[in-house]
C-alpha positions as CSV (number, residue, x, y, z in Angstrom):
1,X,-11.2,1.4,-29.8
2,X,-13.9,3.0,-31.6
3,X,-12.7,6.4,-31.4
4,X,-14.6,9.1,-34.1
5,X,-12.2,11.4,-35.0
6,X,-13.9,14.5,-33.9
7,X,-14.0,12.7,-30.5
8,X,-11.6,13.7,-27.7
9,X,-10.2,11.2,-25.0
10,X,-6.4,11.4,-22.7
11,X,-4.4,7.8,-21.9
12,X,-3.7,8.0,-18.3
13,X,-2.0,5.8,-16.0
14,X,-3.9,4.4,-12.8
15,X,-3.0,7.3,-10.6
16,X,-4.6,9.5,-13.6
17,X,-1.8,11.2,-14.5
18,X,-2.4,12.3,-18.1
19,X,0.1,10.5,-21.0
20,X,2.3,13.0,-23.0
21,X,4.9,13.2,-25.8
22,X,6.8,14.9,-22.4
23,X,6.0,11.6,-20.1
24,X,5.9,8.9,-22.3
25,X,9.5,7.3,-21.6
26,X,9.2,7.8,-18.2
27,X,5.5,6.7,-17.8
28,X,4.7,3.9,-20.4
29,X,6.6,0.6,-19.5
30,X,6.0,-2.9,-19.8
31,X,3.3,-4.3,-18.1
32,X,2.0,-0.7,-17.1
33,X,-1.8,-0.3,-17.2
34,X,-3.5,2.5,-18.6
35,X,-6.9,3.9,-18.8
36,X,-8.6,5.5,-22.3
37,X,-10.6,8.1,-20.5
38,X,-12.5,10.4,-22.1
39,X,-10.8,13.3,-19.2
40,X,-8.7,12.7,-16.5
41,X,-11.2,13.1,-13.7
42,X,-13.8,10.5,-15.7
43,X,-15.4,8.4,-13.4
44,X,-14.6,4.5,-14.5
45,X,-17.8,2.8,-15.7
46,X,-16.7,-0.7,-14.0
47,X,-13.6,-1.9,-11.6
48,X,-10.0,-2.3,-13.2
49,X,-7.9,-5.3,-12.3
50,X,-3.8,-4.9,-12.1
51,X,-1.5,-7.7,-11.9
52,X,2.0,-6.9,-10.0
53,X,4.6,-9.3,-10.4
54,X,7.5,-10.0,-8.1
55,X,10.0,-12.9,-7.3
56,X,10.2,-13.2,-3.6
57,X,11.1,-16.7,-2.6
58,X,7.8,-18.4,-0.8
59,X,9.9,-18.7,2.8
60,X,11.2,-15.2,2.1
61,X,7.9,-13.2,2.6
62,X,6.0,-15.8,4.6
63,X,8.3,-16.6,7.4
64,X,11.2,-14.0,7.3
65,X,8.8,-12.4,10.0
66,X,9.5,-14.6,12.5
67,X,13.1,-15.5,11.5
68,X,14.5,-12.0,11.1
69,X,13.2,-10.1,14.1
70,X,10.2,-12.0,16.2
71,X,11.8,-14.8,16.9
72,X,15.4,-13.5,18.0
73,X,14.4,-11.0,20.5
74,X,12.6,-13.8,22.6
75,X,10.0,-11.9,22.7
76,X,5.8,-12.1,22.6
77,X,5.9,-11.3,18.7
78,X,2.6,-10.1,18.5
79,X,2.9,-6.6,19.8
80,X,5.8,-5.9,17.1
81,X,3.5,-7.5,14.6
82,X,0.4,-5.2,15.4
83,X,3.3,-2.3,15.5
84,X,3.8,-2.7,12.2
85,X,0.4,-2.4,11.1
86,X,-0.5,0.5,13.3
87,X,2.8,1.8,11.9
88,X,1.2,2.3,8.3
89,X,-1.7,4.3,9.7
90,X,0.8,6.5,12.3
91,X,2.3,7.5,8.7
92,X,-0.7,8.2,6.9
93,X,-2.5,10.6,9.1
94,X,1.0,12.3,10.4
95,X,-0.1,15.5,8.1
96,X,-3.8,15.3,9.1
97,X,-4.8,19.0,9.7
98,X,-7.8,18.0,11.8
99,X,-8.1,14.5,14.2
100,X,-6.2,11.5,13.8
101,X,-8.4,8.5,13.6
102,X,-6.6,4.8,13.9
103,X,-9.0,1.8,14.5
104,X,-7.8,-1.7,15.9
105,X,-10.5,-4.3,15.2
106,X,-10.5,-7.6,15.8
107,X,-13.4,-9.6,13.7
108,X,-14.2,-13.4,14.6
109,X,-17.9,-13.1,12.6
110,X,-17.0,-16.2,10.7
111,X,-20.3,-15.3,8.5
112,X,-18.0,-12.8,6.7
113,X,-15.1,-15.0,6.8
114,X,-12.0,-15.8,8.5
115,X,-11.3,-14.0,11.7
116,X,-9.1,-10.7,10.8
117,X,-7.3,-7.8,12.4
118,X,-8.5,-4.6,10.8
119,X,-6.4,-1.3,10.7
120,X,-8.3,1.7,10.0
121,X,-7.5,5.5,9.6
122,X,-8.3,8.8,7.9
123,X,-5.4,9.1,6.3
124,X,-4.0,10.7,3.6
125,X,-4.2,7.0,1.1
126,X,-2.2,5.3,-1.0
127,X,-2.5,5.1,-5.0
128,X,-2.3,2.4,-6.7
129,X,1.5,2.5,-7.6
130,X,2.5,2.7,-3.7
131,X,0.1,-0.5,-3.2
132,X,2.3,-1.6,-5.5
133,X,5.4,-1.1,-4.3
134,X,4.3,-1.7,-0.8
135,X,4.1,-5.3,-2.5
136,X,7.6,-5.3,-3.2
137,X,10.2,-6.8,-0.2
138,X,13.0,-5.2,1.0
139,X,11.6,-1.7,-0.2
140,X,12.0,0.2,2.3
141,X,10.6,3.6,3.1
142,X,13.5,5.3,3.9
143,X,15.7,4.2,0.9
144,X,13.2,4.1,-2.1
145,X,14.5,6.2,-4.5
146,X,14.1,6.3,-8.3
147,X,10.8,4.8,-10.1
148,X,9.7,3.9,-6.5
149,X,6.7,6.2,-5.4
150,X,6.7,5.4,-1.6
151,X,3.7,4.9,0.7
152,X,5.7,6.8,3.1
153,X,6.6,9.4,-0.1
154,X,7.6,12.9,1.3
155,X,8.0,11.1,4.6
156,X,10.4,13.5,7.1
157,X,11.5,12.1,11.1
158,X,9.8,14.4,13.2
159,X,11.7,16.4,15.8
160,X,11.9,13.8,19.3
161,X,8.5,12.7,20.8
162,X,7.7,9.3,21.6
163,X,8.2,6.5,19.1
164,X,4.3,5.5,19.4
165,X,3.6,8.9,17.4
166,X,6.3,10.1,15.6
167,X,5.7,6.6,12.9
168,X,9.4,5.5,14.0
169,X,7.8,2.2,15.5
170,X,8.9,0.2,12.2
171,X,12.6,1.7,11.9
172,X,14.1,-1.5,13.5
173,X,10.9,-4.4,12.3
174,X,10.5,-5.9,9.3
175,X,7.9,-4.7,7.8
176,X,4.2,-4.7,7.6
177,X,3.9,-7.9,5.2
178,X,5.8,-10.3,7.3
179,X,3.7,-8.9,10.0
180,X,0.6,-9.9,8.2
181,X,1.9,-13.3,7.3
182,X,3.0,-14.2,11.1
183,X,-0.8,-13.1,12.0
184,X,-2.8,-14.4,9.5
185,X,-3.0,-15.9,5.8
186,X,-3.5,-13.4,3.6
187,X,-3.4,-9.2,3.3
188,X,-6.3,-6.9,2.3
189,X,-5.1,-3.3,1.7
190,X,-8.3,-1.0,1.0
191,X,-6.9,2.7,0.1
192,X,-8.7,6.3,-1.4
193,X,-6.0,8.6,-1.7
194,X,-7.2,12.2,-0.3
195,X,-7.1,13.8,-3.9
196,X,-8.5,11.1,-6.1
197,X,-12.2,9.6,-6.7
198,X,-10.8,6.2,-7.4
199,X,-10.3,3.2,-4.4
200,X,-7.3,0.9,-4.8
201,X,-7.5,-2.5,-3.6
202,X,-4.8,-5.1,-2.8
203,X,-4.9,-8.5,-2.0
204,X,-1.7,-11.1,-1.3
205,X,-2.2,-14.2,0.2
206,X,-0.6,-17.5,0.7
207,X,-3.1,-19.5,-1.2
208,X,-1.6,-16.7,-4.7
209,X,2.1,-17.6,-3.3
């Protein structure tokens, strides 16, 4: 790497936590990426890419949406789909100290694209190994245990209110990705956690599948 040896530099995985002769069985496994940082807080000098790989069958993320919940209930499906989005955001900002901020927009500007629903909040963000594993099906929040490090980590039911704040509105759905699939063609997940400089970034989309 072009190291001097009076020069100092730390391996660290993507959610910068330092490698150590302590960590290194639990931290280090295949296909793990790491950064050569000269410290832990060292601002990287261009984006990182990060490949996650996962065997869901096609049908199995795409349209287990609509055959596992929308479709039985008989229902309109796109209220439970937006649910599940708003969902994400009703978790993230549950231990915000100051206001809650969730944004619903709806963008038909085809000059930046295809239309798109966009869920925005000030929450508390997600690092890169919870984009990760948000990737993964049948993972849910309350059962991830393990090497999983939730999106929903640390998550506790709040004492009764109504299930539009207390982040209960999933509990019975199926999940934010077969939402996203029943509404549109692809997913865009743009997240800063609260303590970290870095912005993690994930795309999955039908064309990938």
């Amino acid at each position: 790497f072009g190291i001097t040896t009076d020069e100092n530099f730390v391996i660290t995985t993507t959610n910068r936590k330092e490698i150590t002769e302590d960590n290194f069985s639990e931290l280090v496994q295949d296909g793990v990426t790491l950064y050569l940082l000269q410290s832990v807080d060292q601002t990287l000098l261009s984006a990182t890419k990060e490949r996650i790989d996962f065997l869901p069958h096609y049908d199995t993320l795409v349209k287990s949406g609509m055959y596992e919940y929308y479709a039985s209930e008989g229902q309109n499906p796109l209220p439970f789909a937006l649910a599940e989005l708003v969902d994400n955001s009703l978790s993230a900002t549950s231990r915000n100290t100051g206001i809650r901020s969730i944004q619903i927009k709806l963008l038909f500007d085809e000059s930046q694209g295809k239309p798109a629903v966009a869920v925005i909040d000030n929450g508390r963000g997600m690092t890169s190994k919870r984009l990760n594993n948000w990737a993964v099906y049948r993972l849910s929040k309350f059962t991830r245990q393990g090497d999983f490090e939730s999106d929903h980590s640390g998550y506790v039911r709040p004492l009764p209110v109504p299930r539009s704040l207390n982040s209960d509105i999933s509990y019975f759905g199926v999940g934010g990705k077969q939402a996203v699939f029943f509404v549109g063609q692809s997913a865009r997940m743009i997240s800063k956690p609260a303590d970290s400089q870095d912005v993690h970034e994930l795309v999955l989309s039908k064309e990938d599948f």
